[in-house]
C-alpha positions in Angstrom: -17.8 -5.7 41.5 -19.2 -3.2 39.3 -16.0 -2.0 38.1 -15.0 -4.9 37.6 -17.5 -5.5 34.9 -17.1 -2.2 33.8 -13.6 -3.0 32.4 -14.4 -6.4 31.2 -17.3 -4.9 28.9 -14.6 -2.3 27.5 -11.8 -4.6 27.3 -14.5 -7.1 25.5 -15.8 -4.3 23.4 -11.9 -3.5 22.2 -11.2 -6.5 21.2 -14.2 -6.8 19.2 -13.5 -3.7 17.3 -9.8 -4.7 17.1 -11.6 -7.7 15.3 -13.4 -6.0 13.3 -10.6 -4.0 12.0 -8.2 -6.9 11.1 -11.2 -8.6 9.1 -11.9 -5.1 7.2 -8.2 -4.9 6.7 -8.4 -8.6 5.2 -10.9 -8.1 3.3 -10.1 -5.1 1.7 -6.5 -6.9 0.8 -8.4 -9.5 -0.6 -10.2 -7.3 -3.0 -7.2 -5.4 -3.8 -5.5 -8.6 -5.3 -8.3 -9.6 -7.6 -8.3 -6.0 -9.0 -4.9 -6.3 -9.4 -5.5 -9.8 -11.2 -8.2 -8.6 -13.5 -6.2 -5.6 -14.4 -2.9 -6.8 -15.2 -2.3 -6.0 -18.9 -4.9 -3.0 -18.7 -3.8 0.9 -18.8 -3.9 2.5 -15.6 -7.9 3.5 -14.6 -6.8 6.2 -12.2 -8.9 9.8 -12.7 -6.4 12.7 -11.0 -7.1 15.8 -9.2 -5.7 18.5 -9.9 -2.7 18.2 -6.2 -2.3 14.4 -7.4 0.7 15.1 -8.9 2.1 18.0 -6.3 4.5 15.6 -4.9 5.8 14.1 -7.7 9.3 16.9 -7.8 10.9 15.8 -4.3 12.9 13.2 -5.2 14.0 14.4 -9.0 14.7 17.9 -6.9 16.8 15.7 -4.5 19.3 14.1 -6.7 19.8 16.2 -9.9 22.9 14.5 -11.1 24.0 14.3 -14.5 21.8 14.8 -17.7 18.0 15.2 -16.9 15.0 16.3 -19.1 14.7 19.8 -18.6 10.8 21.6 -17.6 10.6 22.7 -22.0 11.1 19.4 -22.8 9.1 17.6 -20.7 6.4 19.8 -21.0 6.5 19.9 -24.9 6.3 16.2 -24.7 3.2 16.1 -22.2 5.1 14.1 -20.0 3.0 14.3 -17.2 0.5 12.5 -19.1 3.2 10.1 -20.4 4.1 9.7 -16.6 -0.3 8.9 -15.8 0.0 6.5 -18.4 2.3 4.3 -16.9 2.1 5.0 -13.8 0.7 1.7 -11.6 2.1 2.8 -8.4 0.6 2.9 -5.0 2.8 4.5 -3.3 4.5 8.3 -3.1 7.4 7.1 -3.0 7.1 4.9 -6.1 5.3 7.6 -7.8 8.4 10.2 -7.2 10.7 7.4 -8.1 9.2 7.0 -11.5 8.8 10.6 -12.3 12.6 10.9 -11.4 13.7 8.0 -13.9 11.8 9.8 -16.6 13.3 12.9 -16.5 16.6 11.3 -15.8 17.6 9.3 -19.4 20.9 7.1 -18.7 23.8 7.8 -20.1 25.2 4.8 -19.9 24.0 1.1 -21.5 23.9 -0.9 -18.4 20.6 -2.1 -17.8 20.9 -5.5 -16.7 19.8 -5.2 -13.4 16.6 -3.5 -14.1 15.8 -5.8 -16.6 16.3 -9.0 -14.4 13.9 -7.0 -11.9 10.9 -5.8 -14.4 11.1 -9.7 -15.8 10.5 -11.5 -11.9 7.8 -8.9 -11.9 6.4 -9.9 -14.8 6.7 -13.7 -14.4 5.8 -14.0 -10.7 2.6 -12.2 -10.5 1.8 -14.0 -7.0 4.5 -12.1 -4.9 4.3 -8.6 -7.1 0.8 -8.8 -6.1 2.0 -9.2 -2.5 4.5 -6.2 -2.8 1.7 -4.4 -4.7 -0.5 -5.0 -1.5 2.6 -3.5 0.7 3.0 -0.7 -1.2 -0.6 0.5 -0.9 -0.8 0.0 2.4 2.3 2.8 2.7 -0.2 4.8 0.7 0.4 8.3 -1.5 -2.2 9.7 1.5 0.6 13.2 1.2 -0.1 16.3 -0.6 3.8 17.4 -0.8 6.9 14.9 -1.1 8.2 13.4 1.9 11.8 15.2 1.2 9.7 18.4 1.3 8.8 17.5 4.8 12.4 16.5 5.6 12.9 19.8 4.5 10.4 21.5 6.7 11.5 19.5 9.6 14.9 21.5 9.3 12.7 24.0 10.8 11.8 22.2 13.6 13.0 24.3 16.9 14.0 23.2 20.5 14.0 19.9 19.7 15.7 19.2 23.6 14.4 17.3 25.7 16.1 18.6 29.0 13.1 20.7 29.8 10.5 18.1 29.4 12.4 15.9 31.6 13.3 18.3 34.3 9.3 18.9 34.6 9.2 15.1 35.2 12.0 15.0 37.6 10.3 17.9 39.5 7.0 15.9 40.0 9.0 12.8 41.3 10.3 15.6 43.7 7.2 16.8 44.7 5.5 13.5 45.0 8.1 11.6 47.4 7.7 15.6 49.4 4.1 14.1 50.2 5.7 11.4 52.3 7.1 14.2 54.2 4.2 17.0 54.2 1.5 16.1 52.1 0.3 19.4 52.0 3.0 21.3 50.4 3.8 18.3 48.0 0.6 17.8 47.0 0.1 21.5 45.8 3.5 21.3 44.2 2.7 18.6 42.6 -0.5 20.0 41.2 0.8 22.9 40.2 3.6 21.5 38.0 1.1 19.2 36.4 -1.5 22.4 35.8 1.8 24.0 34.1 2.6 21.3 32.0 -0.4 21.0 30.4 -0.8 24.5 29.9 2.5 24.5 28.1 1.5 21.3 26.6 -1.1 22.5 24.1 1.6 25.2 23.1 4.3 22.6 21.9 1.6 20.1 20.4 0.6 23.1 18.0 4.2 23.5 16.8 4.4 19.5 16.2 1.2 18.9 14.4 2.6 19.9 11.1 5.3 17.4 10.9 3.3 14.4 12.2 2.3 13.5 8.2 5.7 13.4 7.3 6.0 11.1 10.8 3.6 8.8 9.8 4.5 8.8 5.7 8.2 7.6 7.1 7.0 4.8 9.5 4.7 3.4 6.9 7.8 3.1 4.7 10.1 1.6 7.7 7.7 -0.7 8.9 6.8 -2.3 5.9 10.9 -3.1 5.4 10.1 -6.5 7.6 7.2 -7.5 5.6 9.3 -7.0 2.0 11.7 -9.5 3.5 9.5 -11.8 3.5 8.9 -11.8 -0.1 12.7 -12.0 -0.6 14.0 -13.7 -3.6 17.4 -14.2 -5.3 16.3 -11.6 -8.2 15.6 -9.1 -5.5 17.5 -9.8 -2.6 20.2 -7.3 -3.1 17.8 -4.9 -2.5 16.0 -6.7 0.3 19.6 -6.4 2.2 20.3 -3.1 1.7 16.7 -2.1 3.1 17.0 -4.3 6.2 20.0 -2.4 6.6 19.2 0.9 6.5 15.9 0.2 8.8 18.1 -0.9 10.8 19.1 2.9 12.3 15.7 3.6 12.8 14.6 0.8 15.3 14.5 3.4 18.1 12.5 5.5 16.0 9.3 3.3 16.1 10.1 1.6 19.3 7.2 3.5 21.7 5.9 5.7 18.6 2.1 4.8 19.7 2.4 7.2 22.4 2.8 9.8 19.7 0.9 8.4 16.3 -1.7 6.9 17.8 -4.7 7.6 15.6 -6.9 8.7 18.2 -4.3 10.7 20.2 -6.2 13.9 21.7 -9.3 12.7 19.6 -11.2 9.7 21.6 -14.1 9.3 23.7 -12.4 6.3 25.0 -12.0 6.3 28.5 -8.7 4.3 28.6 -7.3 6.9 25.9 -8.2 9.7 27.9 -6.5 9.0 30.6 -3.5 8.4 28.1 -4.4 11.8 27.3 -4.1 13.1 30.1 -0.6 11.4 30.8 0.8 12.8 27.4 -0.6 16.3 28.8 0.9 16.2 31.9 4.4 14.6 31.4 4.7 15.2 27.8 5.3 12.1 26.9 4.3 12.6 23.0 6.3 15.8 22.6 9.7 13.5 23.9 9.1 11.0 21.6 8.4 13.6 18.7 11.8 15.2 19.6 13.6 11.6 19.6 12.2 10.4 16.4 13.4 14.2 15.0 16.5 13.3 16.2 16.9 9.7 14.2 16.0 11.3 11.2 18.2 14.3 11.1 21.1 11.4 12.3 20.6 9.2 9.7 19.2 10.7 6.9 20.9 8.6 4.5 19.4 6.0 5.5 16.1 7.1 5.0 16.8 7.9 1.7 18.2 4.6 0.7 15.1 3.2 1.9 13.4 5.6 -0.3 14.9 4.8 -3.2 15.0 1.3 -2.9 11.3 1.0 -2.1 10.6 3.4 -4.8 13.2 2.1 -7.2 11.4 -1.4 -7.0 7.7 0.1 -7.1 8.9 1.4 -10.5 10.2 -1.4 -11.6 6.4 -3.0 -11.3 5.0 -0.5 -12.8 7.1 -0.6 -15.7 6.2 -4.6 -15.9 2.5 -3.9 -15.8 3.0 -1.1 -18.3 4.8 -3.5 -20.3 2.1 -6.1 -20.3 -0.6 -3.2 -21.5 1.6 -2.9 -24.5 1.9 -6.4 -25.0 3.9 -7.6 -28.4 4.1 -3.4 -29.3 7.2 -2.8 -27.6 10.9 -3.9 -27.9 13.7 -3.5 -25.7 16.2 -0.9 -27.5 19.7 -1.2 -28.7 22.2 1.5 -28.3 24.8 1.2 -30.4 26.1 3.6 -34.0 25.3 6.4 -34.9 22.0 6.3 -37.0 18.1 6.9 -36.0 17.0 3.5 -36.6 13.8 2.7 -35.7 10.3 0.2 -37.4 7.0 0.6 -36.5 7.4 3.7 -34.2 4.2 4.9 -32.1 3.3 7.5 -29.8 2.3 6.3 -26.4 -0.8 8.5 -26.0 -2.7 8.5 -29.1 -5.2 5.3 -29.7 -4.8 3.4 -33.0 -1.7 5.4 -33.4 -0.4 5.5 -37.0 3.3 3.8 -36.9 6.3 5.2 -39.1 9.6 4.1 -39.9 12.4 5.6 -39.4 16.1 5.5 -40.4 18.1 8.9 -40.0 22.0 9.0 -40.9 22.0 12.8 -40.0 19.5 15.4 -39.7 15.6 15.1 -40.4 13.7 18.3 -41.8 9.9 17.6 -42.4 7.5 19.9 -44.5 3.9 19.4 -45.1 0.4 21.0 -44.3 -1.1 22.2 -40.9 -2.6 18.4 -39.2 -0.9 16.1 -41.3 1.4 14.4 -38.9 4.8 16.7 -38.2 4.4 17.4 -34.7 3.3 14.2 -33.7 5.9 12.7 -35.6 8.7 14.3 -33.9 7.2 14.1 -30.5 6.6 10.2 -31.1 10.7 9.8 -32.2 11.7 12.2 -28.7 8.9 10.0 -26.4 10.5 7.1 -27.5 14.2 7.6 -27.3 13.4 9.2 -24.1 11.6 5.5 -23.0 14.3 3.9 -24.3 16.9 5.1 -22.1 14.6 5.8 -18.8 12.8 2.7 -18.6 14.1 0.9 -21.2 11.4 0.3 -23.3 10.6 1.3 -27.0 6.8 1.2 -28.6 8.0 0.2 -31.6 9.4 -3.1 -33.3 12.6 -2.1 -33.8 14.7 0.6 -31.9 18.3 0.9 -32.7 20.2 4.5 -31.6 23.5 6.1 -29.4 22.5 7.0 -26.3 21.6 11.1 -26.2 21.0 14.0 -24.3 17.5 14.8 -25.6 15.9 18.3 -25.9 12.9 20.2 -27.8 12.0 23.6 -29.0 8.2 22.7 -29.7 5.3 24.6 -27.4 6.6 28.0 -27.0 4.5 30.9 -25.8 4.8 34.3 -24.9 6.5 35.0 -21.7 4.7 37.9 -20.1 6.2 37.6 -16.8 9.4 38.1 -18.0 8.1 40.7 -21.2 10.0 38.0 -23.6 7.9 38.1 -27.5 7.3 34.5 -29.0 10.3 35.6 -30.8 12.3 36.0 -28.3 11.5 32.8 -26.2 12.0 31.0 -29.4 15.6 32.4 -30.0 15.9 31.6 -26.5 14.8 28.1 -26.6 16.9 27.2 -29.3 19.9 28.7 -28.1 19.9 26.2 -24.6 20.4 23.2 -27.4 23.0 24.9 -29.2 24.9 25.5 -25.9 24.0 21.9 -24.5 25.3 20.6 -28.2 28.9 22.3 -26.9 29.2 20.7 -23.6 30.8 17.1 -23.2 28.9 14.3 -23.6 26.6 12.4 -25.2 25.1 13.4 -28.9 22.6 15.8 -28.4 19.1 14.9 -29.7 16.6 17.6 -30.5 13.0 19.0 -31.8 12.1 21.7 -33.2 8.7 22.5 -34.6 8.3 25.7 -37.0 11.7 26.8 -36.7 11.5 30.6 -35.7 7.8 31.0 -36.9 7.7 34.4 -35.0 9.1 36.3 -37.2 9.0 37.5 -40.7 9.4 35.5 -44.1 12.6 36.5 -45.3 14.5 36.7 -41.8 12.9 33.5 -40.8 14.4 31.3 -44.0 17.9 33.3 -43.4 18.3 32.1 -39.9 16.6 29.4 -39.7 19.0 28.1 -42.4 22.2 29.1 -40.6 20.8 27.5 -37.1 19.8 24.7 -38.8 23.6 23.7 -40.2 24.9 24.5 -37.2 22.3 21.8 -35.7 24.0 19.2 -38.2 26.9 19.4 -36.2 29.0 16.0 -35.3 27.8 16.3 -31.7 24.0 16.4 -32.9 21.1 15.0 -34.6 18.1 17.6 -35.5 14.9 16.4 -36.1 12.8 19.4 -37.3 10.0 20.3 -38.9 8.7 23.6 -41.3 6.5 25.1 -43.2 9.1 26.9 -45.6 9.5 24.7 -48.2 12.3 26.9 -49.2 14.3 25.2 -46.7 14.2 21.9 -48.2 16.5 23.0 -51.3 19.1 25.3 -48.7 19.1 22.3 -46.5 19.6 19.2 -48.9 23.1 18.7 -48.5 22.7 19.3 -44.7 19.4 17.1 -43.9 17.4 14.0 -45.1 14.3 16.2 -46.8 10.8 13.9 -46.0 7.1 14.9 -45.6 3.9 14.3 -44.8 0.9 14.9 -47.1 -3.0 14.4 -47.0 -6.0 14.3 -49.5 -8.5 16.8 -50.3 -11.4 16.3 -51.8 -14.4 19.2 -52.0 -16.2 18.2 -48.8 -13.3 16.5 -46.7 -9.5 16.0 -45.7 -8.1 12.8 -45.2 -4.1 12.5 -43.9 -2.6 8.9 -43.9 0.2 10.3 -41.1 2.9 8.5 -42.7 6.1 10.1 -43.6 7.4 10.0 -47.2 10.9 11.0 -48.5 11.5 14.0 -50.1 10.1 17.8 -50.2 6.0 18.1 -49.7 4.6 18.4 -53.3 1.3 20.0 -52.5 -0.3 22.6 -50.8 -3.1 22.7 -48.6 -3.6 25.7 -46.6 -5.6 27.3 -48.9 -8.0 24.2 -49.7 -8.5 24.0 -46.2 -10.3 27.1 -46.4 -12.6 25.6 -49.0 -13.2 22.5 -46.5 -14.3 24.6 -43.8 -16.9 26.4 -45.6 -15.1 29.8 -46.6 -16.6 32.3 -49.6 -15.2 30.8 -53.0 -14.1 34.1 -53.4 -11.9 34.1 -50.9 -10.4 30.7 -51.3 -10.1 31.4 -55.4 -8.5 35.1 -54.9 -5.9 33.3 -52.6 -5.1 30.0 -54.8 -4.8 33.3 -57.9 -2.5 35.0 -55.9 -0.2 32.2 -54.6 0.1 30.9 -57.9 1.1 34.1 -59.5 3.4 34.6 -56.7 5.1 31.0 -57.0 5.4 31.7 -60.7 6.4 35.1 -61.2 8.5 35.4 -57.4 6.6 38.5 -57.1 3.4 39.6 -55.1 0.2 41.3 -57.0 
């Protein structure tokens, strides 16, 4: 009698916590959607750690196909804080999905079906809410990519089962021997059981690293059923193709409590302890590790179709919710011509940006002071042609160009690992976009900031001139920016000459940040000097000798 009430208090005190959980669950879904209604339209309020981003590579890594940003580019153009900006996901997957698109700019003007999938995101806000909810649930809870782990699980040794099972077959054995000498049978029996778990705790080790990657892919399987739920014409293409790709992995999460339960090897629950000790003794777990194993090195293509698609259409929101953050600042872009052609141009990261125009029938070669707008010029007109052709969007309120293969020479530094001089890494950088400019292809499209400023005044003009006309090639538009104004007359016939110019007064600088046509007209360097508080004498012996110099072509 006692037992009995025994197990009716912990069956009763199950369920209750069971309970429990499904209401926290509930209510944390609940709260989830009326964050996600109060935010929509707002930039992302995510603060990141520095291994947020560690997994962000796997996928890109995966399917390098065709033209993708290369690591100068994308880090010249802060990218990774291009990518936080935008970035509403929930999800790894969706995460690594978005980072891929970015560095991966089409080549090719066929954006219809994205576009008929970022607008039933924007315009039903009830079911991306509910895929929203889905997608957190799968969680970004890993510090690598899930194709790293597929990777590791390549690793994975004597994944066979035959040993496992012959233990089991031996303790049938030894059991139905009890019916004919208890004795012996019974010892037998005890003594396999004693081995097995023994060996048990030496196999568990070797499994314990690959049960994330376990648990990151069932997330994404299981939650295939609930996404068809939410099916809709716009997305049902999709829907299909991921019911049919979970569909080789039913045997991989039929039975897979016995090895991902959370509290496996980790309870004080009497009912899992004796599961416990059934996974120690038979091995129970460690067959059903080596099963799923065997699913996912059998149908890895599967798995990464469900990848994709999940991710594909995770990005898709977030590029609808980015969308709506930018709200009447963006346009959708036209590729088509030959020319630059863009109104109202901004750069994504910088508040109350200042917007230019721009309409380039060739080359671009910018001059004006240090702070008054170059850089973030050209890094505005490579962001946005970049946007343009990865998700397909343009801060701007006009955006008409060809579709390019987009590169930068901008952020150089020394490279001490490899003993390289800025020099040196310069030459080298610019050298990779002459070479691309020579493959087939697309036009290229490049940036370069202070064309070969490592070097001295009168080798620097020389080549930088020669480099530059070759960059006015057929196959490529340069959009560069200098300091040597000398440029501006050896270049005319080669590049449209514009600038950008600020203000000094006595106490103060002011730069409007909006290009003008034609060579810089003033100098400023020296009246900076003034502005910061340097000796007159200083700032009047320079201004002497410049101006002799500029007059005479000679140095005092």
């Amino acid at each position: 009698m006692e037992a009995i009430i025994f197990l009716s208090a912990l069956t009763g005190v199950c369920l209750l916590a069971y309970l429990l959980g499904l209401r926290d669950e509930k209510l944390l879904e609940k709260r989830l959607i009326a964050k996600l209604t109060k935010d929509f339209g707002q930039a992302p309020k995510r603060e990141y750690k520095a291994d947020d981003l560690d997994h962000l590579q796997g996928y890109y890594l995966k399917h390098k196909d065709g033209f993708q940003i290369d690591d100068a580019t994308w880090n010249d153009l802060n990218m990774d804080g291009v990518f936080a900006r935008m970035n509403y996901c929930f999800s790894a997957t969706g995460e690594e999905y978005l980072y891929y698109i970015l560095r991966t700019p089409s080549q090719t003007d066929d954006y219809s079906d994205m576009e008929k999938k970022i607008k039933f995101f924007a315009e039903n806000h009830e079911k991306r809410r509910k895929m929203q909810v889905l997608f957190a649930k799968i969680g970004r809870r890993i510090r690598y990519s899930i194709y790293d782990y597929i990777e590791y699980l390549d690793n994975v040794e004597n994944f066979s089962n035959k040993k496992h099972f012959l233990m089991i077959g031996l303790m049938i054995l030894a059991i139905a021997g009890c019916f004919f000498n208890f004795t012996v049978g019974f010892a037998v029996f005890v003594l396999l059981v004693m081995i097995n778990i023994i060996l048990y705790f030496r196999y568990k080790g070797k499994i314990e690293q690959y049960l994330a990657s376990y648990g990151y892919i069932m997330r994404v399987i299981q939650s295939v059923d609930a996404f068809s739920k939410i099916d809709d014409p716009e997305i049902s293409d999709d829907i299909k193709a991921l019911n049919d790709a979970a569909a080789d992995f039913k045997s991989f999460i039929r039975g897979s409590y016995i090895l991902m339960s959370p509290t496996r090897m980790n309870s004080g629950n009497p009912i899992e302890a004796l599961v416990d000790f059934l996974r120690m003794s038979t091995h129970i777990d460690i067959i059903k590790f080596n099963q799923m194993y065997v699913q996912i090195m059998a149908h890895k293509d599967s798995l990464d179709a469900i990848l994709t698609i999940t991710g594909r259409l995770e990005t898709y929101i977030s590029i609808a919710c980015y969308r709506e953050s930018v709200k009447d600042n963006y346009c959708l872009p036209i590729f088509e011509g030959n020319n630059y052609v863009a109104k109202d141009l901004y750069h994504p990261l910088i508040e109350n940006a200042v917007a230019n125009d721009l309409n380039a029938d060739r080359g671009v070669l910018i001059t004006g002071s240090n702070a008054s707008g170059k850089s973030t010029f050209l890094k505005t007109c490579a962001l946005n042609a970049l946007l343009a052709q990865s998700i397909h969007t343009v801060l701007a309120k006009e955006y008409k160009a060809p579709l390019y293969r987009i590169y930068s020479s901008m952020a150089l530094k020394d490279d001490i690992f490899e003993g390289d001089s800025y020099y040196i890494v310069e030459i080298k950088s610019i050298k990779r976009i002459l070479d691309a400019s020579k493959e087939e292809g697309n036009p290229v499209l490049c940036f370069v900031d202070e064309v070969l400023r490592g070097t001295n005044t009168v080798e620097r003009i020389a080549a930088s001139t020669e480099i530059l006309k070759n960059f006015a090639g057929k196959n490529i538009m340069c959009l560069a920016a200098t300091h040597d104004i000398e440029l501006t007359s050896l270049l005319k016939d080669y590049f449209g000459i514009y600038h950008f110019e600020g203000e000094i007064t006595d106490n103060d600088v002011h730069f409007d940040y909006k290009i003008k046509s034609g060579p810089a007209t003033t100098r400023n360097a020296i009246k900076l000097l003034n502005v910061l508080g340097y000796d007159e004498n200083i700032v009047d012996n320079a201004q002497s000798l410049a101006e002799k110099f500029l007059s005479t072509g000679h140095w005092d």
